[in-house]
N, C-alpha and C positions, 0 to 999 in steps of 0.2 A: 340649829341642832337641838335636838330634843334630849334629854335624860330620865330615864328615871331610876331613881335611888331605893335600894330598901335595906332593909336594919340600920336606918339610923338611929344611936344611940340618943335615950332620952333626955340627957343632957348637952348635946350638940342641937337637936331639938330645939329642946327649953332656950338656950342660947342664941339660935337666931332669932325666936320667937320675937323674943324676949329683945334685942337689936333693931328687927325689923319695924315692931312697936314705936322705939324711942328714936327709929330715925324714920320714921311716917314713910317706911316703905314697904311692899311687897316681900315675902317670905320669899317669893322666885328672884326679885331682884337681889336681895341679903342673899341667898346661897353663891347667886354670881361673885356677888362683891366678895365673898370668902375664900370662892374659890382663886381668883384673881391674886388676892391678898396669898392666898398659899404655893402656889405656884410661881410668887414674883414679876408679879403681870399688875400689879398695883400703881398706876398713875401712868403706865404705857396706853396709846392710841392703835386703837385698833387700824391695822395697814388696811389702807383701801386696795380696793383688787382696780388695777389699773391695764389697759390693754395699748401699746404701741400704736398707733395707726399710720408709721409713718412708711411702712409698707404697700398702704392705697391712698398716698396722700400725690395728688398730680396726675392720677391715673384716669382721672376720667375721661371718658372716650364719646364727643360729640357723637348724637344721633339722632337726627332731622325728626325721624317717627316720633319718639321719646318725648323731643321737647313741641311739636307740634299738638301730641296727646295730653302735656302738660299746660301748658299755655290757656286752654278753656277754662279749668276752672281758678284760674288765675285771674282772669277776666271781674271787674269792679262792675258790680249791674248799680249801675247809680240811681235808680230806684228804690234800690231796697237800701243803700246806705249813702244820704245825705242829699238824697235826689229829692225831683219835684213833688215826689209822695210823700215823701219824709217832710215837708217843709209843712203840706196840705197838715198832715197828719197832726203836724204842731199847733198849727193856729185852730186846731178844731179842738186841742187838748187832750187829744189822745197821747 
């Protein structure tokens, strides 16, 4: 979420500045942290947004097509990983 503020007062200003400075953060970070702090939201964890899945959990429904179209690139071309090329490729120092 984005904000933006105007007429802040030059001493609320000055104050984060001045905050943000002495604790080696951001002016966007210090307004968070203030606002937090005013609100009562100071040392709470922000709720993760969480989704149930237990609504399509078991549902899945075998399909010959599906896992035949899957199965290709599943397929280990032992060429390109730990085959007789790859072994060529070593002793030459590539």
């Amino acid at each position: 979420m984005q904000y933006t503020l105007r007429n802040v007062p030059p001493e609320i200003d000055a104050a984060l500045r001045r905050r943000a400075r002495r604790e080696g953060r951001s002016l966007n970070e210090m307004a968070i942290q203030a606002l937090r702090e005013a609100t009562g939201m100071e040392g709470e964890v922000a709720e993760l947004r969480r989704r149930d899945l237990s609504d399509v959990v078991g549902s899945w429904i075998a399909e010959p097509a599906v896992d035949e179209a899957l199965d290709e690139p599943r397929k280990v071309d032992p060429d390109l990983w730990g085959g007789a090329a790859s072994r060529r490729g070593a002793r030459r120092g590539r």
